[in-house]
N, C-alpha and C positions, 0 to 999 in steps of 0.2 A: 810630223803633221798630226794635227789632233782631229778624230774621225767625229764627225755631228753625228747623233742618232737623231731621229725624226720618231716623232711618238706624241703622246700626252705623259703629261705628269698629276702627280696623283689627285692634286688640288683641284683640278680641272674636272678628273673623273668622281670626283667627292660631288663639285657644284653639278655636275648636269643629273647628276644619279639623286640630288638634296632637287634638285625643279622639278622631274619624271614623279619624284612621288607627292609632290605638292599638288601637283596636274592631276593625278592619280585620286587624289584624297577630295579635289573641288570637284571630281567628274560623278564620282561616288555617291555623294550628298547632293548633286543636281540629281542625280538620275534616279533616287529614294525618292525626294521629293515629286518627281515628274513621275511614281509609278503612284503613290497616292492622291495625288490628284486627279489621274487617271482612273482609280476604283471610284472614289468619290463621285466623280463625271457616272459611270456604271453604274454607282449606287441609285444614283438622282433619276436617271432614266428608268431602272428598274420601277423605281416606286411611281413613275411617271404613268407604268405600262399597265402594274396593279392597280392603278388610279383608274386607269381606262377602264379594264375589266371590270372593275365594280360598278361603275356607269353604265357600262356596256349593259351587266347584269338587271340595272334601274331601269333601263330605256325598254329590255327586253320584259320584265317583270310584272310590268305595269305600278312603277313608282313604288316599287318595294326592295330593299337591300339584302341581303340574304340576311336570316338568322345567325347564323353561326360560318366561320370561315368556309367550313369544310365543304357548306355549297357551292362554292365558286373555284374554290383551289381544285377541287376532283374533278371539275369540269375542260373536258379538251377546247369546247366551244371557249372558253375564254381564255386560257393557256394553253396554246397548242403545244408551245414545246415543254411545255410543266411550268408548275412556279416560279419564278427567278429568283437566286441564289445569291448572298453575297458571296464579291467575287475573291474576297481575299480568304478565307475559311470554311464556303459552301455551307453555310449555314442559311438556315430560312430567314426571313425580315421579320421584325417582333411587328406585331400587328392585336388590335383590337377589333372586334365586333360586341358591340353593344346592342340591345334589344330593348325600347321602351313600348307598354303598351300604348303608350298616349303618341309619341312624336314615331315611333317606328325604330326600323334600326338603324345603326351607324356604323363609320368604321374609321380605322386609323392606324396608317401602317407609319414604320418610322426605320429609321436606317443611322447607326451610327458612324460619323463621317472622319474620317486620320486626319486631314489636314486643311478642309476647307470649313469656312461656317454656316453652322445650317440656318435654317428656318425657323426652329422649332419656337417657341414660346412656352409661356407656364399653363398655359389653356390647353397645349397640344398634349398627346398622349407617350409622352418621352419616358424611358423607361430606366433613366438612373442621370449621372451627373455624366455630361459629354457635351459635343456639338451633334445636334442632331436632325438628319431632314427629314419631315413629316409631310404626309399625303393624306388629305383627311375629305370625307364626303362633300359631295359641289351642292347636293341640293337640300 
């Protein structure tokens, strides 16, 4: 009498072990791309919220923008919980303030983005080659 074993053979344990890291490898690269889209999304609000603050600063000023960043960043009245940082290196946002005596001041902050495309244009105050998203004065 010839005794059957019951098991897998090797071929079998080769293909399900050859699918697990196929699976493995698509879930990877979905989930890269799902975390830069995600800062991106961070970046856009951030600059959304400095946006505010400098209006906020306009409306409180009587139609004046500040001179230089440092009057608005050191203020807890407009960041309460400090400046926002990008969120992948905790680095500050590159931003502009300009001062003309004739038209007043301006500003322009910018955020460079992993994976989505920004806004920016050649008019905006973009600070090298990328995609990049710009929040620039309303008035």
């Amino acid at each position: 009498m010839v005794k059957k074993y019951r098991g897998f053979t090797l071929l079998e344990l080769l293909i399900v072990i050859g699918l697990i890291g196929i699976l493995i490898a698509i879930a990877t690269t979905s989930y890269g791309t799902i975390q830069k889209k995600s800062r991106d999304s961070r970046r856009m609000s951030d600059l959304k919220a400095i946006q505010n603050a400098f209006e906020q600063y306009y409306a409180d000023k009587s139609s004046i923008y500040p001179e230089s960043a440092a009057d608005i960043t050191s203020s807890t009245t407009y960041f309460p919980n400090g400046l926002p940082l990008d969120p992948k290196n905790a680095d500050p946002y590159l931003y502009t303030v300009t001062y003309d005596a004739v038209n007043g001041a301006s500003y322009c902050v910018c955020a460079l983005l992993e994976g989505t495309a920004g806004n920016a244009t050649d008019t905006d105050c973009t600070y090298g080659s990328g995609s990049y998203y710009c929040a620039k004065n309303l008035q």
